[in-house]
C-alpha positions as CSV (number, residue, x, y, z in Angstrom):
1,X,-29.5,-4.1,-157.0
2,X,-27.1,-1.2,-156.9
3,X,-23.5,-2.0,-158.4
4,X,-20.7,-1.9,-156.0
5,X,-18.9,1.2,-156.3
6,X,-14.9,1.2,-155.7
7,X,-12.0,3.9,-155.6
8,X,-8.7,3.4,-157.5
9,X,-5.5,5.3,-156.0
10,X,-2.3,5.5,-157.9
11,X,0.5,7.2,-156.8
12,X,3.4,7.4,-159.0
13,X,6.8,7.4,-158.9
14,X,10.0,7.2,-161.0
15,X,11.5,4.2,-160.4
16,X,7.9,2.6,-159.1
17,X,4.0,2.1,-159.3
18,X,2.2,1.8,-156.1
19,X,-1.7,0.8,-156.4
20,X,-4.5,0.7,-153.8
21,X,-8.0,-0.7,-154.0
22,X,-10.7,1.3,-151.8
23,X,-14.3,0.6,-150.5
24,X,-15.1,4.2,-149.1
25,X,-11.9,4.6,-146.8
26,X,-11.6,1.2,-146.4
27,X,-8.5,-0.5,-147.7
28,X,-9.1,-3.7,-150.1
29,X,-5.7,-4.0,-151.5
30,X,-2.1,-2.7,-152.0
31,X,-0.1,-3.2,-155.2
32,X,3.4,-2.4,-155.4
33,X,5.1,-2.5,-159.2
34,X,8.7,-2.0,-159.2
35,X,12.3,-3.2,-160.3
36,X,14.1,-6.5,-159.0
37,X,16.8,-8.1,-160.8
38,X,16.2,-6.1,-164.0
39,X,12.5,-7.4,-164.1
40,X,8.9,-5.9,-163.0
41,X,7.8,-7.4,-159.8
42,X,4.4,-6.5,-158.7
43,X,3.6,-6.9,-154.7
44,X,0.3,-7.6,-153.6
45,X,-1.1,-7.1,-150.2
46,X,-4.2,-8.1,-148.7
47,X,-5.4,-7.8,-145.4
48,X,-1.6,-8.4,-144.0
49,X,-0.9,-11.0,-146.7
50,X,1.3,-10.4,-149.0
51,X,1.6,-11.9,-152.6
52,X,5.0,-11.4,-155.1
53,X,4.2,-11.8,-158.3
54,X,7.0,-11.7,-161.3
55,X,5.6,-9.9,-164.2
56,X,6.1,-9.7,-168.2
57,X,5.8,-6.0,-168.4
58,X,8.8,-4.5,-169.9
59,X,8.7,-1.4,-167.4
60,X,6.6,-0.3,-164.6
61,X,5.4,2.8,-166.8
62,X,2.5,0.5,-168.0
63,X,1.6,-1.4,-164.9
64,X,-1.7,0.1,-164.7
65,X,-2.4,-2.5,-167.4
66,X,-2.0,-5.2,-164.6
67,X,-4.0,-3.3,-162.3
68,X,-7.8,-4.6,-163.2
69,X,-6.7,-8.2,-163.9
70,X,-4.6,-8.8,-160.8
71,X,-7.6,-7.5,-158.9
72,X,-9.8,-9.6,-161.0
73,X,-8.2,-13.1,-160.6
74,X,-8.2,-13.0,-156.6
75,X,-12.0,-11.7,-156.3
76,X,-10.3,-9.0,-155.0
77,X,-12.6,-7.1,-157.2
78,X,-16.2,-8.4,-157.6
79,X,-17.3,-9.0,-160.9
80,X,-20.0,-6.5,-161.3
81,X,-17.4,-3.7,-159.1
82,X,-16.7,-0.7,-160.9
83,X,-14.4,2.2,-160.2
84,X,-16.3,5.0,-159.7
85,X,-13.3,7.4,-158.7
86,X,-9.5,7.0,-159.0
87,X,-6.9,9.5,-157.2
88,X,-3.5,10.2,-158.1
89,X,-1.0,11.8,-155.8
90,X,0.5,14.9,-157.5
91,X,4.1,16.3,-156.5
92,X,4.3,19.6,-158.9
93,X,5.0,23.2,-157.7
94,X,3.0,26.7,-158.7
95,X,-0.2,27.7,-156.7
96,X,-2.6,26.1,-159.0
97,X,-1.5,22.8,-157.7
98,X,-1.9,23.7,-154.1
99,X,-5.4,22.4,-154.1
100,X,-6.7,18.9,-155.8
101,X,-8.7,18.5,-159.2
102,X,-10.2,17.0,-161.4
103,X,-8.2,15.7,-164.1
104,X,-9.4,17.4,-167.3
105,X,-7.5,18.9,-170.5
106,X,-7.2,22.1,-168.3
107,X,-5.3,20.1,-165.5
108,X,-3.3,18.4,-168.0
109,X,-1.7,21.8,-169.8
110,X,-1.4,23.4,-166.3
111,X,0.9,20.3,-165.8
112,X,2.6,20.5,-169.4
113,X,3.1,23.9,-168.9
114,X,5.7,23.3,-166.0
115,X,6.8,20.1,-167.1
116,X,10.1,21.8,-168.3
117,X,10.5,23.7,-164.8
118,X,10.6,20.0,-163.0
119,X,10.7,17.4,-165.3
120,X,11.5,14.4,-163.3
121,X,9.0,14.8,-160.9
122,X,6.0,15.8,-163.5
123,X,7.0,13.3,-166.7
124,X,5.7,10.1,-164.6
125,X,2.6,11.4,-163.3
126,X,1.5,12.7,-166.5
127,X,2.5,9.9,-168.1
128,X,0.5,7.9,-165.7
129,X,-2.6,10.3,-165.9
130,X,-2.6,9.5,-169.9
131,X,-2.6,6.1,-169.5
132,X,-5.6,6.4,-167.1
133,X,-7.6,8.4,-169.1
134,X,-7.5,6.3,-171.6
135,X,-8.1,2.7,-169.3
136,X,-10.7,4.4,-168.0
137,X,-12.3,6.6,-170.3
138,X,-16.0,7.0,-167.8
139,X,-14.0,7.6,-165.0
140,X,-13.6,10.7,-163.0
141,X,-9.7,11.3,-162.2
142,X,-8.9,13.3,-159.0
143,X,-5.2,15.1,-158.7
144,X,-4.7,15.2,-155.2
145,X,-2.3,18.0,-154.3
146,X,1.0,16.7,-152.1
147,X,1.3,20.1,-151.3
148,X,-2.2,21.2,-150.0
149,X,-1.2,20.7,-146.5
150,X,1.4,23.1,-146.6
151,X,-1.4,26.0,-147.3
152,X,-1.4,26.8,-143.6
153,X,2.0,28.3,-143.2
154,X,1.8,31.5,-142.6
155,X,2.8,34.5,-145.2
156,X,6.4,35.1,-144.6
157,X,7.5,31.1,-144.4
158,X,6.7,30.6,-148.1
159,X,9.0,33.4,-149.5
160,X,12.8,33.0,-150.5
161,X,14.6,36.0,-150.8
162,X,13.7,37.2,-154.3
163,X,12.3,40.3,-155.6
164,X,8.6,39.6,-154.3
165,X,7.2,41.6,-157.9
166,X,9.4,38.9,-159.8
167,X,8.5,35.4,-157.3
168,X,4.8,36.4,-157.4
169,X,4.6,36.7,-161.0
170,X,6.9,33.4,-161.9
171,X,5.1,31.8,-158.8
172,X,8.4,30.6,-157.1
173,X,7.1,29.9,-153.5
174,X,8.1,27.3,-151.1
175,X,5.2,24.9,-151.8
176,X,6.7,22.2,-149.8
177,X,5.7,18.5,-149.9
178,X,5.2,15.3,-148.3
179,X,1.9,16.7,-146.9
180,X,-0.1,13.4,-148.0
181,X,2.5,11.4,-145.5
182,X,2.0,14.6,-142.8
183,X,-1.5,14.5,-142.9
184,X,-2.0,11.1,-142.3
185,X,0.2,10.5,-139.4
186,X,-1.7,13.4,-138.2
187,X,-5.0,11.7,-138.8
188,X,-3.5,8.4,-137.3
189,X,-2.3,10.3,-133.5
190,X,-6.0,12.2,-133.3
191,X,-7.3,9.0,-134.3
192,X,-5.8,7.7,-131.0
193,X,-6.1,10.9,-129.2
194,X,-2.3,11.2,-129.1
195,X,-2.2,14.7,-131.4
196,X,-0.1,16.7,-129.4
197,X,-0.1,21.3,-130.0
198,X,3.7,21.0,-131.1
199,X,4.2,18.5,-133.3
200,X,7.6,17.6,-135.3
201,X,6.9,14.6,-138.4
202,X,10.4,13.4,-140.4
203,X,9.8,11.9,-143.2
204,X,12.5,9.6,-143.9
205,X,12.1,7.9,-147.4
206,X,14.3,8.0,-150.8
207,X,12.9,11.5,-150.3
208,X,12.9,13.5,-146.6
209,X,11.7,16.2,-145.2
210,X,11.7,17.5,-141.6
211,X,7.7,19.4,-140.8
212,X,6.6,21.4,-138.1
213,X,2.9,20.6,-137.2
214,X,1.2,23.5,-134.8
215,X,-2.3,22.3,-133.5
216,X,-2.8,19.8,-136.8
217,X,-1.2,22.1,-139.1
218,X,1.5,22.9,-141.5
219,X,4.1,25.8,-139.7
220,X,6.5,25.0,-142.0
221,X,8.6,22.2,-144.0
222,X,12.2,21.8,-145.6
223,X,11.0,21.6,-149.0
224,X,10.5,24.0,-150.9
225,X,9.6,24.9,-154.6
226,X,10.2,21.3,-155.4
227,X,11.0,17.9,-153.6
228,X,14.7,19.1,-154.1
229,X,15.3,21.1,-151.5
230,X,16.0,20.7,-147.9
231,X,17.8,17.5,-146.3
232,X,20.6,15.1,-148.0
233,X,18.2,12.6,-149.4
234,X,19.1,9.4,-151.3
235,X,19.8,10.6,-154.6
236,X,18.8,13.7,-153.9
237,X,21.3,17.0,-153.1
238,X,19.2,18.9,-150.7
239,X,20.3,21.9,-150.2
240,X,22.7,23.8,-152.2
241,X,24.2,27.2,-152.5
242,X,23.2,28.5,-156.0
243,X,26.6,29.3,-156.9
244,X,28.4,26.2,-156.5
245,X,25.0,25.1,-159.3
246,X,27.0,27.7,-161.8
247,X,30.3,26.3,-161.1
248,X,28.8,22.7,-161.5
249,X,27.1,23.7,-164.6
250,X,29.5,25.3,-166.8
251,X,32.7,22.9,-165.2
252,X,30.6,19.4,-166.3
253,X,28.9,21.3,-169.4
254,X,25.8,20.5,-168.2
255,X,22.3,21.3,-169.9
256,X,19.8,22.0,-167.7
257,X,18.2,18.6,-167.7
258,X,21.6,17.1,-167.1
259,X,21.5,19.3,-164.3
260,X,18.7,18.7,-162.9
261,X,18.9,14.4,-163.5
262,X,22.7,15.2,-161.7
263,X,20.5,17.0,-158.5
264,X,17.9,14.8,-158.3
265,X,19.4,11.0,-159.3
266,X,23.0,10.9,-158.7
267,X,23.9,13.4,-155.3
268,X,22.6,12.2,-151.8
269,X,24.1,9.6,-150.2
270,X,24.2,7.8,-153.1
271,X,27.2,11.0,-154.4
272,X,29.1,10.7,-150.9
273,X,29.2,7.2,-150.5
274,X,29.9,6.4,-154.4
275,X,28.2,3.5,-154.2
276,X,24.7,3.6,-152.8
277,X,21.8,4.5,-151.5
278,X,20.4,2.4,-149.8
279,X,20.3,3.3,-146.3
280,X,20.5,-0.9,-145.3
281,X,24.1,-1.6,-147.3
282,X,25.6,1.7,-146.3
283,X,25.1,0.5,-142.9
284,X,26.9,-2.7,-143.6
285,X,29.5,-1.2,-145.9
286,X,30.2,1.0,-142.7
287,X,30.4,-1.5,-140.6
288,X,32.8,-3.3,-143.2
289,X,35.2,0.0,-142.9
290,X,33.9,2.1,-145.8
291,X,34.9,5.8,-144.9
292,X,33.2,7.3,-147.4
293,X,29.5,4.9,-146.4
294,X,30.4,6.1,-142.6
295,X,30.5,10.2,-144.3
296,X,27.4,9.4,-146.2
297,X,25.6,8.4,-143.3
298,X,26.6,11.1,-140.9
299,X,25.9,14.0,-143.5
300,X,22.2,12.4,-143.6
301,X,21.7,12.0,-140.1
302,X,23.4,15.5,-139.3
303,X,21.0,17.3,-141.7
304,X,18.0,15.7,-139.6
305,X,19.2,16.7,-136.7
306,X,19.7,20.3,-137.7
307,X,16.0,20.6,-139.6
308,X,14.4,18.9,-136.3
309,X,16.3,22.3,-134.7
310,X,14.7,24.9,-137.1
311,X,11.1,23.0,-137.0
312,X,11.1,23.1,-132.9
313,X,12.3,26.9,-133.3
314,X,9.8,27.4,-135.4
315,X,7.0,26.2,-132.8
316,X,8.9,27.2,-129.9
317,X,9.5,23.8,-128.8
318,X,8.4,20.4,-129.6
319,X,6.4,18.4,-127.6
320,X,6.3,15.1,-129.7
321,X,8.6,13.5,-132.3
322,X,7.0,10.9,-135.1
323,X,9.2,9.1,-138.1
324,X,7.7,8.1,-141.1
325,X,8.1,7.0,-144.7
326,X,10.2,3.5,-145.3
327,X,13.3,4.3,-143.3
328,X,11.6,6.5,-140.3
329,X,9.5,3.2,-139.8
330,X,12.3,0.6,-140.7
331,X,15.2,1.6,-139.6
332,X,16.3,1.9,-135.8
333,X,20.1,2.5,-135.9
334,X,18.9,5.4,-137.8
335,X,16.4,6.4,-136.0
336,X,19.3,6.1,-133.0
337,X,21.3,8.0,-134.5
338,X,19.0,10.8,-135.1
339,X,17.8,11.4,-131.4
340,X,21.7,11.1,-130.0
341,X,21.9,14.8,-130.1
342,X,18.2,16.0,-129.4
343,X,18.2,15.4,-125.5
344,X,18.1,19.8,-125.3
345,X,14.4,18.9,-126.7
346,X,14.4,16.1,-124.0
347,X,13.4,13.4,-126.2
348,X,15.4,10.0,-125.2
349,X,14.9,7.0,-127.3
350,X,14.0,3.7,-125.3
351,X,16.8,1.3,-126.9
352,X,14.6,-1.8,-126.5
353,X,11.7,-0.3,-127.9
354,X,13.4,1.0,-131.0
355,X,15.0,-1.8,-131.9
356,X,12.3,-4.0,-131.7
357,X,10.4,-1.5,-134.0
358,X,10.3,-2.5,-137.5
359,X,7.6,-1.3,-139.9
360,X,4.5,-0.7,-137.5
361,X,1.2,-1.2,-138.4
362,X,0.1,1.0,-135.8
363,X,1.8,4.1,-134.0
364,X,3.9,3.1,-132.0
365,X,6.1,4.6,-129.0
366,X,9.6,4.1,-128.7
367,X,10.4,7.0,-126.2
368,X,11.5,6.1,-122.7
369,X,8.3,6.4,-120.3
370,X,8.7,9.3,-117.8
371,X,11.7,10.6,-118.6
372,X,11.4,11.5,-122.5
373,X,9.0,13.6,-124.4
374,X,6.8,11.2,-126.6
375,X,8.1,9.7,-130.2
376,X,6.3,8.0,-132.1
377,X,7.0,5.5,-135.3
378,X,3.9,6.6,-137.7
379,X,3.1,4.0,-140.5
380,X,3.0,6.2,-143.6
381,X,-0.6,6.3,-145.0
382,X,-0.8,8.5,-148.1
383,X,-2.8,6.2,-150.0
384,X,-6.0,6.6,-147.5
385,X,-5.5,9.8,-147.7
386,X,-5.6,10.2,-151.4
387,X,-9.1,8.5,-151.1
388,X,-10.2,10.3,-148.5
389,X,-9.8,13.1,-150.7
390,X,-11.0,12.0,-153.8
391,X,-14.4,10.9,-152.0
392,X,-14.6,14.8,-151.2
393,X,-13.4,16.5,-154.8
């Protein structure tokens, strides 16, 4: 009798773990490893159940530890199951990682090798790839690229303005990412024959990004060479004039990783407000009378508004909305917000709908019927993705 053959995803992050369990491209399970109260709380889901589970690990770094076991103990895993593939999301820039591979000392010093240009983003997942490798030493490892959607854009929308000579040979492009999140809400409207030509998919997360889909593919994107650029995020600056990145770094005698942790982990909304940033207490500390929560949250949603503008110029027009990622599918004042000033683009939000939208398992509408443009709240999907894909590397 044949053993039954499984696929692992892990997708990693740098303040989480997230884990899920595949027969084919069918979902088994869901583990989530990540902080509460100082300690490492793992989160398992399966089929719509969900599970909390307090663990002993000292950081989430070495939840894949926990992995086999947790899957073990609930028969979530049959005893004589083996992993035959695992895929791992990877966020890095340069070309090479503009398609997926297989994880092999090659892959490994391609991703050393710019470790120092991005650091934050590249330290977890090759720390998580090393601990793989070595978990599961017989098993082939699949990078999937969170970039390879992007490689439709046409020629001119990957190029800042540099001397072309120089960006070619240094490989500074405008890679863009988020295309595990795009593709999948892609795949989930064809899947229910909803995929409109003109297609506009925020991505609202601790990350964001604004992407113009034309006929199922990548025009364009507000990120660029990394996750850094484009909209205010959480902790993240978005975009910046590279002056004022002088002036910051020789006034605050900054290093270039202090820098960089300064860009990525303190600016956002969490550097306007001053106190977080969390889109859920900036809402209630504005609603308490915090000026500086209120400026937070109006910088965010501004930035939206303005990227949703350059993606429909981009396809001339728009003829469908979607938000995704944890706050496009959680949070309806912002999604309110966000569509207050896009009635030019004549998509109206239907207020009942919206607010009764919270964390869809399916697409759902929340446009008002026959007098908006459709928009759509997208569950994010990267992790069937990521399989999908590892099944065809």
């Amino acid at each position: 009798m044949a053993m039954a053959t499984f696929i692992l995803v892990a997708n990693p992050g740098s303040a989480s773990r997230k884990y899920a369990l595949y027969d084919g491209e069918q979902a088994k399970a869901h583990l989530h490893f990540e902080y509460e109260e100082g300690r490492v709380v793992c989160t398992i889901e399966v089929d719509d159940n969900q599970e909390k589970i307090v663990t002993d690990l000292p950081n989430v770094t070495t939840a894949i530890e926990r992995v086999m076991p947790l899957l073990e103990e609930r028969n979530i895993l049959p005893k004589d199951g083996v992993i035959k593939h695992i895929g791992v999301r990877i966020v890095a820039p340069t070309g090479f990682f503009l398609h997926d591979h297989i994880i092999d000392d090659d892959t490994l010093s391609q991703l050393e090798k710019i470790r120092a240009m991005a650091p934050l983003h590249i330290e977890a997942v090759l720390e998580e790839l090393r601990l793989l490798r070595t978990s599961f030493p017989d098993t082939t490892v699949v990078g999937i690229s969170d970039s390879a959607f992007h490689n439709t854009k046409p020629d001119y929308a990957w190029n800042y303005g540099l001397p072309l000579k120089d960006a070619d040979r240094l490989d500074i492009k405008r890679f863009g990412y988020h295309g595990l999140s795009v593709a999948a809400a892609v795949r989930s409207l064809k899947e229910i024959s909803k995929l409109p030509p003109k297609l506009i998919v925020c991505h609202l997360g601790s990350g964001a990004s604004v992407t113009a889909v034309g006929h199922g593919k990548s025009r364009d994107t507000t990120m660029g060479y990394s996750p850094l650029e484009g909209v205010v995020m959480a902790t993240r600056v978005g975009n910046i004039d590279p002056t004022a990145l002088l002036v910051l770094k020789s006034s605050m005698g900054f290093d270039d990783l202090q820098l960089e942790h300064y860009l990525n982990e303190q600016s956002g909304l969490l550097g306007i407000s001053g106190t977080s940033s969390d889109i859920r207490e900036l809402l209630k500390r504005e609603a308490e009378g915090d000026h500086l929560a209120e400026l937070a949250l109006k910088t965010y949603i501004f930035n939206i508004q303005k990227a949703i503008g350059q993606m429909a110029a981009v396809l001339d027009g728009a003829d469908m909305l979607v938000f995704t990622g944890t706050v496009g599918e959680r949070s309806a004042p912002i999604r309110e917000r966000v569509m207050k000033t896009l009635h030019y683009l004549d998509f109206i939000l239907d207020d009942e709908t919206n607010q009764k939208c919270f964390n869809p398992r399916q697409p759902q509408c929340v446009s008002r019927l026959a007098h908006s443009r459709p928009i759509f709240v997208v569950p994010a999907d990267e992790a069937t993705e990521i399989a999908r894909r590892s099944l065809a590397v």
